[in-house]
C-alpha positions in Angstrom: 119.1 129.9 101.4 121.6 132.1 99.4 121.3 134.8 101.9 121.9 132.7 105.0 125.3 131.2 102.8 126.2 135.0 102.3 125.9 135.8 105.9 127.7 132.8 106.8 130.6 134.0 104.4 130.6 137.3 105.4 130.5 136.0 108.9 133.9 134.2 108.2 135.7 136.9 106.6 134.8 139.4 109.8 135.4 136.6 111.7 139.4 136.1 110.3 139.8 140.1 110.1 139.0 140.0 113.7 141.4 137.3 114.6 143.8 139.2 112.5 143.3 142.1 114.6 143.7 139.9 118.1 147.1 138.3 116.3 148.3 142.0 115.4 147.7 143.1 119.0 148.9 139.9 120.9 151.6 140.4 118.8 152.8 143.9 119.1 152.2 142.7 123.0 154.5 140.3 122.7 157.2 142.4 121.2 156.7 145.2 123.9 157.1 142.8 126.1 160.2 141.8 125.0 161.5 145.1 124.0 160.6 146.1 127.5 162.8 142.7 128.9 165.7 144.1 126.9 166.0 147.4 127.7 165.6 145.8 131.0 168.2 144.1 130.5 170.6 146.5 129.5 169.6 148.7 132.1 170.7 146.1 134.7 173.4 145.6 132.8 174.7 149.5 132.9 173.6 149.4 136.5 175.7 146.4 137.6 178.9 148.1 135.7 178.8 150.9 137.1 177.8 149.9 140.4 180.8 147.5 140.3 183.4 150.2 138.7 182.7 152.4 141.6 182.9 149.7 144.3 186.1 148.6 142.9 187.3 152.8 142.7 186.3 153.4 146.1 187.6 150.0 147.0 191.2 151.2 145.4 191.1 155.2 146.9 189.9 153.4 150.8 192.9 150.7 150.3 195.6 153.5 149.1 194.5 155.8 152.5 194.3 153.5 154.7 198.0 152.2 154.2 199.2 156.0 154.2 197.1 155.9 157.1 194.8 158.8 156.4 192.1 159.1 159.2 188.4 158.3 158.3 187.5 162.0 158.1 189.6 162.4 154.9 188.8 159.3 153.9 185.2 160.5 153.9 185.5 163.2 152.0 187.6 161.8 149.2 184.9 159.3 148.9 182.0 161.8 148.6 184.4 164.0 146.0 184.4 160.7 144.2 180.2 160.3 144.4 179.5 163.8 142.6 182.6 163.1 140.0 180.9 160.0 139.0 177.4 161.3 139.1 178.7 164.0 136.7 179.7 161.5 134.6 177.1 158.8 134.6 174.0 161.0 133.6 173.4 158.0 131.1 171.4 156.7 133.8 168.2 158.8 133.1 166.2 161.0 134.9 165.5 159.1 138.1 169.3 157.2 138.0 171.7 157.9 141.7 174.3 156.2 143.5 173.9 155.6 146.8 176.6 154.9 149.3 175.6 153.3 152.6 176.8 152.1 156.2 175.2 150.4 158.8 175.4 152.0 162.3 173.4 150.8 165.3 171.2 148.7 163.0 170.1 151.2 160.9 171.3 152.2 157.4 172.7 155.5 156.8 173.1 156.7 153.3 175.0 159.3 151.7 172.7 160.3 149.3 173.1 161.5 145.7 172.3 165.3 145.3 169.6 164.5 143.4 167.4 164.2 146.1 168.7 164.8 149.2 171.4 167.1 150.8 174.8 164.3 151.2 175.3 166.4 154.7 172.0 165.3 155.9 171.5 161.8 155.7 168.7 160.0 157.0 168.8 156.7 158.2 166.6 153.5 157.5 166.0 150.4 159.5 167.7 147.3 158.6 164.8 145.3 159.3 162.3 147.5 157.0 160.7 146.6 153.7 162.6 149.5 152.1 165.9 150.3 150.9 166.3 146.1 150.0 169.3 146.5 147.1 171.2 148.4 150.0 171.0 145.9 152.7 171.8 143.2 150.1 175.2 144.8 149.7 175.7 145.7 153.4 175.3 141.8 153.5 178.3 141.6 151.5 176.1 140.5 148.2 176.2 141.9 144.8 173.8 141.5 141.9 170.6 143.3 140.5 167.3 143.0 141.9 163.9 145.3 141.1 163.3 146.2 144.8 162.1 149.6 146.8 164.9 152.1 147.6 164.9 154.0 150.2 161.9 156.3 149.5 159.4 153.1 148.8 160.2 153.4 145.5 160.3 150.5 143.1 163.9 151.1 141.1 165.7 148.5 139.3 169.3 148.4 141.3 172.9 146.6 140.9 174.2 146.7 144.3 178.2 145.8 145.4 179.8 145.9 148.9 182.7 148.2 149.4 185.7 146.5 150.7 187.8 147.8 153.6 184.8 150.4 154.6 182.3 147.9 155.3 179.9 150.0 152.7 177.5 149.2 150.0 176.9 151.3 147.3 174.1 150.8 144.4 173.2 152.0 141.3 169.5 152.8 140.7 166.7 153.8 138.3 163.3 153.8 138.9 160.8 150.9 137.0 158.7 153.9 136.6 161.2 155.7 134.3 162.2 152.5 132.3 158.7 151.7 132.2 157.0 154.6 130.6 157.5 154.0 127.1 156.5 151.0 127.5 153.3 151.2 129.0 153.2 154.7 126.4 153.0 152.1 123.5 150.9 149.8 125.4 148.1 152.7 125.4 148.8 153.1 122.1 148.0 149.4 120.6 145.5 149.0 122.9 143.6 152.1 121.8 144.7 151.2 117.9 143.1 147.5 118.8 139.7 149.1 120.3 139.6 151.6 117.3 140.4 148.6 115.3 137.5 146.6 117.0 134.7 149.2 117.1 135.4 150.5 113.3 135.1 146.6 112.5 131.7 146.2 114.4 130.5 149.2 112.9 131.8 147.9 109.1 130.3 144.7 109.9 127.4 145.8 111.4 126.8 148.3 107.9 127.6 145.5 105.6 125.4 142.4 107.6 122.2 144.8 108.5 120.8 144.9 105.1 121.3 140.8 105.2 120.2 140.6 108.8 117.3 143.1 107.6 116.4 140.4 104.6 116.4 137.9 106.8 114.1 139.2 109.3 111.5 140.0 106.1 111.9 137.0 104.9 111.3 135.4 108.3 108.1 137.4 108.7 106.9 136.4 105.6 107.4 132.7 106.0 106.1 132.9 109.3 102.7 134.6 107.7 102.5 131.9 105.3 102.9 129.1 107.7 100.6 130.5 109.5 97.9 131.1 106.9 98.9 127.6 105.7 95.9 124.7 105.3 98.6 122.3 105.6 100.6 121.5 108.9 104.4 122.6 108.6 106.9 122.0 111.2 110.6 122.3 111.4 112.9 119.5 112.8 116.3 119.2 114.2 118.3 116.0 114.1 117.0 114.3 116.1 113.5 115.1 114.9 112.5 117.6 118.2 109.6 119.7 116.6 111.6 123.1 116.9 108.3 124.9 114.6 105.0 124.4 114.4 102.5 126.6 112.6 98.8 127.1 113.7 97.4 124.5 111.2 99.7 122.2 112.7 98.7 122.7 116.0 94.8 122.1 115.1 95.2 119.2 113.2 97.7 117.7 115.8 95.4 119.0 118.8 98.8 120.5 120.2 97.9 123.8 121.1 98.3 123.9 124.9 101.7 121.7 124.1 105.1 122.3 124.6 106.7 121.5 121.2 110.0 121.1 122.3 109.2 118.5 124.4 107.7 116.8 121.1 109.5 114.5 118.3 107.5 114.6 114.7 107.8 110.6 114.8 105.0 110.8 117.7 102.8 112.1 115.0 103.4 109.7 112.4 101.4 105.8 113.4 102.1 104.0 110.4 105.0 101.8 109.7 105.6 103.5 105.7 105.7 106.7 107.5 108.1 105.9 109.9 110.1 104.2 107.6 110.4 107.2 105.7 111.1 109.7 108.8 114.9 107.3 109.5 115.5 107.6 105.7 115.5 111.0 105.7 117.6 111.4 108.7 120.3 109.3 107.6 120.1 110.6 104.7 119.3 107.7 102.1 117.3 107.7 99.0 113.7 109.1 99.2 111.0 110.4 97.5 111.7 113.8 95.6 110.7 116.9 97.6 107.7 117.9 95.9 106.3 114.6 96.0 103.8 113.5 98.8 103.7 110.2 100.3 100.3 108.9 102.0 100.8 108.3 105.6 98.4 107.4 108.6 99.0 110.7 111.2 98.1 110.5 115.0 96.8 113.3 116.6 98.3 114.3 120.1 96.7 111.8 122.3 93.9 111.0 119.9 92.6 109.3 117.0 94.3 108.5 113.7 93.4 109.8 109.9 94.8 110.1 106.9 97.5 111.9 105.7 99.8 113.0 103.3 103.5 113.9 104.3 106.8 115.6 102.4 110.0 116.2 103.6 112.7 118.3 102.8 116.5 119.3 104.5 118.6 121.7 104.5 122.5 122.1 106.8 123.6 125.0 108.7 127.0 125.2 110.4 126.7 121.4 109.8 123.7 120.9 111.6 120.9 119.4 109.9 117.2 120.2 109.6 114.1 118.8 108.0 111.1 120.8 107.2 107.6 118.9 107.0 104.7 119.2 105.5 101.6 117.3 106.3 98.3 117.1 104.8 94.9 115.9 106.2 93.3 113.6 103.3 90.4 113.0 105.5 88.3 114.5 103.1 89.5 113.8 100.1 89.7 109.8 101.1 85.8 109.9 102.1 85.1 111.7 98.6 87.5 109.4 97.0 85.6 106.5 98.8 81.8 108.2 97.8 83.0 108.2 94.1 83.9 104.4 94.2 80.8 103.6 95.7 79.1 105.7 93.0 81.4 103.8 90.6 81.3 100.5 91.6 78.2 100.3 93.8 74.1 100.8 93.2 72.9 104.3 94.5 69.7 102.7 95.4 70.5 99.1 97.0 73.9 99.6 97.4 74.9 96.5 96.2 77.8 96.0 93.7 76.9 97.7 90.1 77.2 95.9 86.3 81.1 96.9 87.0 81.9 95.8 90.5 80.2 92.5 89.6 82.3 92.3 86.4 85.4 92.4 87.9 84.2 90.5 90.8 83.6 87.6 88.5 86.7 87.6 87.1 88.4 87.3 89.9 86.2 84.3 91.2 86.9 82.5 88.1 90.6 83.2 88.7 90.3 81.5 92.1 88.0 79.1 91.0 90.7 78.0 88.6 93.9 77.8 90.8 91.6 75.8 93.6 89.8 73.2 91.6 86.5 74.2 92.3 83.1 75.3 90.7 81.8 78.3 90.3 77.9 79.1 89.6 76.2 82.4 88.4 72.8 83.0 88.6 70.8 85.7 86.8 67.4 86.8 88.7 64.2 88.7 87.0 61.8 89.9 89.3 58.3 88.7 87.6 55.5 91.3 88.0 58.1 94.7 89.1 56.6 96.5 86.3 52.8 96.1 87.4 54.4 97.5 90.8 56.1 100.3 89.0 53.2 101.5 86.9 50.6 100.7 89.3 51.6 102.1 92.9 54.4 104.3 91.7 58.1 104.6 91.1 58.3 105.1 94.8 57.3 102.8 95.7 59.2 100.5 93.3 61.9 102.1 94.4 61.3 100.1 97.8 60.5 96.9 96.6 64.0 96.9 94.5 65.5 97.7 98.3 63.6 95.0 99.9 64.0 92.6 96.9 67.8 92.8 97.9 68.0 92.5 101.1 65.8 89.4 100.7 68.3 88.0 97.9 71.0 88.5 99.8 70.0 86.4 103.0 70.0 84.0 100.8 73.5 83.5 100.2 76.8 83.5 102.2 79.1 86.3 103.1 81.8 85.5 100.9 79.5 85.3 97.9 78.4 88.2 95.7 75.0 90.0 94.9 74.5 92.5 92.2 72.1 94.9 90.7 72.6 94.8 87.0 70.4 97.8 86.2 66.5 97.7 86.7 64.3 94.4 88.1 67.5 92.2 87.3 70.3 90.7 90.1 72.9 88.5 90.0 74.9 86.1 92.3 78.1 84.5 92.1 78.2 81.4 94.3 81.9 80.6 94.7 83.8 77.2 96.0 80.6 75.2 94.6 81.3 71.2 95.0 77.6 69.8 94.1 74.5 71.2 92.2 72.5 70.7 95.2 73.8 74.0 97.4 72.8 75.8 94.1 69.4 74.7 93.9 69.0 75.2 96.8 70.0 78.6 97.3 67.6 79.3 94.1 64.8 77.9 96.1 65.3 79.9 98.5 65.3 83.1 96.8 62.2 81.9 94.6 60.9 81.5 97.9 61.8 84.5 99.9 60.6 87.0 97.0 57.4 84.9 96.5 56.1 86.9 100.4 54.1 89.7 100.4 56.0 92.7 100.2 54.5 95.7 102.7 56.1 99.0 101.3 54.8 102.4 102.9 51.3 101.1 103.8 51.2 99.0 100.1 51.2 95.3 99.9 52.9 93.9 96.8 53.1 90.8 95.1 56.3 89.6 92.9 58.2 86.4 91.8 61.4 85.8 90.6 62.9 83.7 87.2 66.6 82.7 88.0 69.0 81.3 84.8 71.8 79.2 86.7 75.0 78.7 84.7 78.1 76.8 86.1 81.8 76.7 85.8 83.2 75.1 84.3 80.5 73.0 82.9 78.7 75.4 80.8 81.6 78.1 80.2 85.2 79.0 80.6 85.0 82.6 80.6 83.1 85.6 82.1 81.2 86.5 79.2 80.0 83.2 78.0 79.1 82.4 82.1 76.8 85.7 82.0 74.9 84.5 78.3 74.3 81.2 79.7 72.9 82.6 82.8 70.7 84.8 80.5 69.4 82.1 78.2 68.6 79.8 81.0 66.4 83.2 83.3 64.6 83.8 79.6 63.6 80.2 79.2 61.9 80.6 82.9 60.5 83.4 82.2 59.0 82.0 78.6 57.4 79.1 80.5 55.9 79.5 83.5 58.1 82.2 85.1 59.1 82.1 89.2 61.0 78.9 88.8 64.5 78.4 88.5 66.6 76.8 85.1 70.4 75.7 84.7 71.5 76.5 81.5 72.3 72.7 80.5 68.7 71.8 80.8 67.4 75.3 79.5 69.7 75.0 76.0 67.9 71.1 76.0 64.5 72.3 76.5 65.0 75.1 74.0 66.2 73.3 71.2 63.5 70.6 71.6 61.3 73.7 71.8 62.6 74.9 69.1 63.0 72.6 67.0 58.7 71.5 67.5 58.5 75.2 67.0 60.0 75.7 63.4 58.2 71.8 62.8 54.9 73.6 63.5 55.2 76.7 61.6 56.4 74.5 58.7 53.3 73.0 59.1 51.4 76.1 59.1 52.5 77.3 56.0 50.9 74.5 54.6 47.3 74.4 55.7 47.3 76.1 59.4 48.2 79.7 58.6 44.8 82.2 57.2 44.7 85.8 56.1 42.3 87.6 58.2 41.5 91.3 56.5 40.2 94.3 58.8 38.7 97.4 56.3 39.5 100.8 56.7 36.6 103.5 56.6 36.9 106.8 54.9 35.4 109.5 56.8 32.9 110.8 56.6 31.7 108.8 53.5 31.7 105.9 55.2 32.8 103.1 52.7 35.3 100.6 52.7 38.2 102.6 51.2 41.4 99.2 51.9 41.6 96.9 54.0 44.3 95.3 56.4 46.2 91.6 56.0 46.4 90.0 59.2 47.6 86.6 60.0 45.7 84.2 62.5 47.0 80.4 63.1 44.6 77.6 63.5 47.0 75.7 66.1 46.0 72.2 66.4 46.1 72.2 69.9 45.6 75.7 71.2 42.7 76.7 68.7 42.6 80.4 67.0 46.1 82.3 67.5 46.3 86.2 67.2 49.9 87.9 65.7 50.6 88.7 69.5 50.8 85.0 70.5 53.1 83.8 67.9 54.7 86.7 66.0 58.0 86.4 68.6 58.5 82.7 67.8 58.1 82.8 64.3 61.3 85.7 64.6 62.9 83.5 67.1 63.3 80.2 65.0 64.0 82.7 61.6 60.6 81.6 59.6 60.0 85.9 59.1 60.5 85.9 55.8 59.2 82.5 54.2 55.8 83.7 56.5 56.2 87.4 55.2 55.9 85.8 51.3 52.8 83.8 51.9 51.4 86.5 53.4 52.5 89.1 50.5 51.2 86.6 47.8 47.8 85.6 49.5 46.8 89.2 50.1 47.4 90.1 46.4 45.5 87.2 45.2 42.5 88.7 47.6 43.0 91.9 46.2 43.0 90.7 42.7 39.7 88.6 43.6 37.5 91.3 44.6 38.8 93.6 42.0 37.4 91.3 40.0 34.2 91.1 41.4 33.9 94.4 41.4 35.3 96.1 44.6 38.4 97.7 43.9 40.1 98.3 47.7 43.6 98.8 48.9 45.0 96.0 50.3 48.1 96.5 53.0 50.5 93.8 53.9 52.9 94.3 56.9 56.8 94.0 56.2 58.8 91.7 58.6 62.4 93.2 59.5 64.1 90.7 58.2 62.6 90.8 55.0 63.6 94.7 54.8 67.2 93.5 55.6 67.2 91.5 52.5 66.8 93.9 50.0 67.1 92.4 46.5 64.6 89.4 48.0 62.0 91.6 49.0 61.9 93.4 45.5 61.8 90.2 43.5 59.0 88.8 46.0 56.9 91.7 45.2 57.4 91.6 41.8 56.3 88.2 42.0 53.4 89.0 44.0 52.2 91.3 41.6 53.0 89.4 38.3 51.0 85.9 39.8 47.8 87.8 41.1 48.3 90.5 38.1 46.9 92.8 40.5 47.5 96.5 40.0 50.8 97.9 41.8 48.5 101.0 43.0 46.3 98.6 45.3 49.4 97.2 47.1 50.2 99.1 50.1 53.3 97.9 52.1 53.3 98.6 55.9 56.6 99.3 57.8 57.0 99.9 61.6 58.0 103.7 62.3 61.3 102.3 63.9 62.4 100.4 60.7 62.3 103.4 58.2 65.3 103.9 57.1 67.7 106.6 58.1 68.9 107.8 54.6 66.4 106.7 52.0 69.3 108.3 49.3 71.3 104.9 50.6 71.8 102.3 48.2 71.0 99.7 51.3 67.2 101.6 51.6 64.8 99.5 50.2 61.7 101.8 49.8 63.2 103.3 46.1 63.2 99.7 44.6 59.8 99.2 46.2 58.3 102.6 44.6 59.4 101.9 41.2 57.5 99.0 41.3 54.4 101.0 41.7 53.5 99.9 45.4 52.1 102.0 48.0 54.3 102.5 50.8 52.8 103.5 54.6 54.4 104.1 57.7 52.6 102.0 60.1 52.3 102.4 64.8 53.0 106.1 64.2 53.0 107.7 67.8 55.8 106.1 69.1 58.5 109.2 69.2 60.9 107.6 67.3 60.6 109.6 63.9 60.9 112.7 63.2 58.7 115.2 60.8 62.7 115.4 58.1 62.3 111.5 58.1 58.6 112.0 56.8 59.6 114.3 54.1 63.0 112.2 52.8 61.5 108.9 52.4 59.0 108.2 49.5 55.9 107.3 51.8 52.4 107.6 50.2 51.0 107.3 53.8 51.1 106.8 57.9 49.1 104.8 60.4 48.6 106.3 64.1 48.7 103.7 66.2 46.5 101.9 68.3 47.5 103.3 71.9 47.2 106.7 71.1 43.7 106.2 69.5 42.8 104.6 73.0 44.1 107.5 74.9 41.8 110.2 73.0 39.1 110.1 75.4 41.0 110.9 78.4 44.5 112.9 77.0 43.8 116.6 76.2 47.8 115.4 74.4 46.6 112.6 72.2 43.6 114.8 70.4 46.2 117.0 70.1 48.4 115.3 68.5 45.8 113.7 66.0 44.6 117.1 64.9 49.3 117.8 64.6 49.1 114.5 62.2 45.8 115.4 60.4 47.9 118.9 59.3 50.6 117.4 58.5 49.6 114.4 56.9 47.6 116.9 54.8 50.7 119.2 54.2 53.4 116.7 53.2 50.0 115.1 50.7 50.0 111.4 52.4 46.9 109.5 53.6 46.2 109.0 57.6 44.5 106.1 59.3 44.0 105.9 62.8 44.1 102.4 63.8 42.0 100.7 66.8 39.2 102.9 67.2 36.4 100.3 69.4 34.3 102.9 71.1 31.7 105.5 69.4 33.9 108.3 71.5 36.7 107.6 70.0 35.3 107.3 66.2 33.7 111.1 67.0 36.9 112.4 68.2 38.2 111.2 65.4 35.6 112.4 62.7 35.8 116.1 65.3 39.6 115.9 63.9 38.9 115.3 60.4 40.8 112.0 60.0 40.4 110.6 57.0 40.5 107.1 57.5 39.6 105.0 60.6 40.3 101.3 61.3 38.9 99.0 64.2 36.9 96.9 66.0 33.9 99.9 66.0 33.3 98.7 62.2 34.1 95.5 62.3 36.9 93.3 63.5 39.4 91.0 61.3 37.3 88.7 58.9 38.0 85.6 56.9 38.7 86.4 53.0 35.0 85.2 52.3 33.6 86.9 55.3 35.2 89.9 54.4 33.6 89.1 50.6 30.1 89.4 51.7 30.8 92.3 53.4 31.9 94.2 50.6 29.1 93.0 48.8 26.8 93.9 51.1 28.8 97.4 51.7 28.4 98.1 48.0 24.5 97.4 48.5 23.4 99.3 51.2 26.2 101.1 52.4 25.7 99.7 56.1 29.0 101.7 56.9 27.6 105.0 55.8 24.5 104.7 57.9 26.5 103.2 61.0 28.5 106.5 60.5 25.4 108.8 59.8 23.6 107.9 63.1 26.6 109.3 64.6 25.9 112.9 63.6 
């Protein structure tokens, strides 16, 4: 821009030198001009005196003759004496000056001519009626005056011309134009030659001064036309009126214009949307806009085609008070179908593409914003899909993958267009029923769904069988906000699926039913405490001895109504209604009474009692009931071992919150119990004080068919052996197993293969009967 406002200056100061120049020679035009009118003028001035001083001498020398009456003859020649005087004494009259004396005889003119030019003896006559000699017929007329006329050769001459009186002459006084002329058109030459040299050294100064700007220009022209034209982005150049006066080849594919006349184009034919148009008539009247390097999103139109996305920026600029606009447009197209794959990633499921955790989130507050203003109810419902895992684990993840698929396009036939259906992550969905005016629709829509997933599913040549549990919870009956809405749905699908699972629940009824439930539940396990719960006890072997080297507390539950109960079946409710720790005590101070009984009869063995997690969380409570434990049964600390689930070790055994160093100074055995599950690490086994660690019952049953689980038995026999702490595999049932076992050189083993979990007295005899005749030993012996 700063050259072109160089240019233009330099421009006007050539410009005004050059108008100086025209002024200067229009000027010194003029004044030849009118120095040329004044010497004019004094030459017909000269001319008229002198033609009138002679008119009125020959006048006065004709009247003085003719009254002495002198005869034409002398007459004649006095005149003609007169003529040469006078031109003898007139040489002011230049070069080409005369007097003429004429007569008229027989219509012609007769002159007697100065000497000058012709011989005054020999005159030669012109016709009167002739273009030439026109001063000297004027005065043989009887006229007098000046007049630029031809004389009597055809020559143009500047003449005063008088009659003579009493001789019926004329005489004139002449100079030829040419003559007064010369200097005249001498000077003219001269300025007009000055004003060419004038002109051609200025073109030559302004040409030398404005080349290396012109020069400039051209580069920088090149070069913008080589970007424009390796440009991604369209650019075009607009006049006033918004006529496309530049286009560049990016332009011209994105616009389809290449076989278009551009002039013949206006950029608003381009631009579909109302914000872009808007901004086109801001900027060409000139109002506020956006800032020049900032893009505003647009909708384009391509030339006689479709619409897309686009993002346009405009810029102006003035020259010689015109104004342009440069423009810049972008095709998003792209970048709005990435943009729109990211929020489906964001917001959406990759696999069902329904609405995410997120999506559904927001969704929900916004329905209960609605709900609100209108007056309405809202319900939620929360959907399991019973029996998804069996699928999974069964037919494959594939094929999982299209029951989830299925499973939602099932759902949401179920409900209207205007309501929403979720994937929350896994086998769960949810819906949000909006504009809800009676319970009915709800359950209805539930049944639906209970009924729709209850059909066989056919996925890749595999049938499949599912159900679904579905919590309901309503606003605002049940909850005013999102969060509270989504627990209540969640409480009310787990109570479905803790009963009888594919059946629906609203939350109202579910909280009933569960604190009814609960309520029996914790009334029951009071109850057990008393007189329903027994110890069973499971011994480990020592291989390859084969004796009874401890034994395992386990607690069964004679339920009144549902007969013998295993951990499995009750364990959960027990943690549910918070009995973990009163339970945990009985269990601790039976088993060290057993301990202490058959110590005393003889048969000193280990006795382990597993640790609830919330009697680990109570630190202070857990020593005491030890202590206790130990102090009522008086049973040595050394045959108390204390079992604890590999994920409840404690991070930092140094912590003053870790348990296991109050426990140890007590004496008590501590044991790491369900090793195998990944979630400990070989540092963990070395910080804590352990004295031993259980492998646990799965990985036991995978030995016969997992090259990886004999491995890792012989791993734990190493290390077990290397960081000095006792190993028991738990669950061994089959003889395989028990081999594998002894093949690894595990020292302890624990399961159904000896003998399952038996009744304290039970458990007596066999003991007894152990310490007999070591039935143990020779079950272990036949082995080999």
């Amino acid at each position: 821009m700063a050259l072109y406002d160089a240019l233009n200056d330099r421009k006007r100061i050539y410009l005004l030198i050059l108008v100086m120049v025209l002024v200067a020679f229009v000027t010194g035009g003029i004044t030849v001009g009118i120095l040329y009118q004044v010497t004019v003028k004094e030459a017909e001035n000269r001319l008229r005196e002198t033609a009138q001083s002679q008119a009125r001498l020959l006048e006065s020398i004709a009247f003085q003759h003719y009254e002495s009456d002198r005869s034409d003859h002398f007459v004649r020649e006095h005149v003609l004496r007169v003529m040469r005087d006078a031109h003898a004494r007139y040489q002011g009259l230049g070069d080409t000056g005369e007097f003429t004396l004429g007569h008229l005889q027989n219509d012609r003119i007769h002159f007697l001519l100065s000497h000058r030019h012709y011989d005054l003896d020999s005159p030669k006559p012109v016709a009167m009626q002739g273009q030439d000699a026109a001063p000297m017929r004027a005065a043989l007329s009887g006229r007098s005056g000046v007049m630029v006329g031809l004389d009597y050769r055809g020559e143009e001459v500047l003449a005063a011309y008088e009659p003579v009186k009493y001789l019926d002459w004329g005489i004139v006084a002449k100079v030829d134009m040419v003559e007064i002329r010369a200097p005249y058109f001498y000077a003219a030459k001269i300025t007009l030659l000055m004003a060419i040299l004038t002109i051609l050294f200025g073109v030559l100064i302004f040409y030398r001064l404005t080349n290396p700007i012109l020069h400039a220009l051209h580069m920088r022209e090149q070069r913008f036309s080589a970007v424009a034209q390796m440009a991604a982005d369209a650019i075009l150049i607009t006049d006033q009126s918004g006529s496309i006066l530049f286009a560049n080849g990016a332009a011209k594919r994105m616009f389809n214009m290449q076989a278009v006349d551009l002039s013949q184009e206006k950029l608003s034919h381009l631009i579909s949307n109302e914000q872009g148009q808007k901004l086109l008539v801001a900027e060409g009247a000139g109002e506020s806009r956006p800032p020049n390097d900032q893009l505003v999103e647009v909708e384009a139109c391509r030339y006689k085609g479709e619409s897309f996305p686009a993002e346009m920026g405009i810029s102006s600029w003035n020259v010689d008070g015109e104004r342009y606009f440069s423009t810049i447009i972008r095709d998003i197209t792209e970048r709005k179908a990435f943009q729109e794959r990211l929020r489906q990633q964001a917001e959406f499921d990759s696999l069902t593409g329904l609405p995410n955790r997120a999506l559904f989130v927001d969704r929900l507050h916004q329905a209960l914003t609605l709900t609100t203003r209108s007056d309405n109810k809202l319900a939620l419902m929360f959907i399991d899909l019973d029996g998804f895992k069996a699928v999974n684990d069964t037919l494959g993840h594939h094929i999982g993958d299209l029951l989830l698929v299925e499973a939602a396009q099932r759902i949401s036939c179920c409900v209207r267009r205007s309501d929403t259906v979720a994937r929350l992550g896994g086998d769960e969905f949810t819906i949000i029923l909006t504009s809800i005016s009676e319970g009915a629709f709800v359950e209805g829509v539930a049944r639906k769904i209970i009924e729709t997933l209850g059909e066989t599913f056919q996925l890749a040549g595999q049938e499949a069988h599912i159900s679904g549990s579905i919590g309901i919870s309503v606003y605002p009956d049940d909850a005013v906000s999102a969060e509270e809405l989504i627990d209540c749905a969640d409480k009310a699908m787990y109570q479905v699926k803790r009963a009888d699972k594919a059946g629906f629940r609203f939350h109202g009824e579910a909280i009933h039913a569960q604190a009814i439930r609960r309520a029996e539940l914790e009334s029951s396990i009071r109850q057990a405490l008393k007189d329903g719960f027994e110890i069973y006890y499971q011994p480990r072997i020592g291989i390859p001895e084969g004796r009874v080297v401890g034994v395992e507390a386990l607690l069964r539950w004679h339920h009144p109504t549902q007969g013998l109960l295993t951990p499995e079946r009750f364990m959960p409710m027990i943690e549910e209604v918070g009995m973990s720790v009163p339970v945990g005590e009985m269990v601790l101070i039976e088993a060290a009474k057993a301990g202490r009984a058959w110590m005393d009869m003889g048969y000193p063995v280990k006795v382990s009692v597993n640790l609830f997690a919330d009697q680990l969380k109570r630190k202070k409570y857990l020593y005491d009931t030890v202590q206790m434990a130990l102090e009522e049964s008086n049973l040595p600390p050394a045959l108390l071992t204390l079992e604890i689930s590999e994920n409840l070790l404690p991070i930092d055994p140094a912590s003053p919150e870790s348990p296991l160093a109050g426990l140890r100074r007590l004496g008590v055995e501590v044991s790491v119990d369900d090793l195998g599950q990944g979630e400990i690490s070989l540092s963990s086994l070395k910080r804590n004080p352990l004295n031993g660690i259980q492998i646990r019952q799965s990985v036991v049953h995978d030995l016969e068919g997992e090259e990886k689980a004999r491995d890792l038995i012989s791993d734990l026999v190493s290390i077990s052996s290397i960081l000095g702490l006792e190993l028991t595999a738990k669950g061994a049932e089959t003889e395989s197993q028990v081999e594998i076992l002894m093949e690894r050189k595990c020292p302890e083993v624990q399961g159904h293969f000896f003998s399952p979990p038996l009744p304290m007295e039970v458990m007596s005899m066999l003991l007894k009967e152990e310490k007999d005749h070591a039935p143990m030993a020779l079950r272990l012996a036949s082995l080999f």
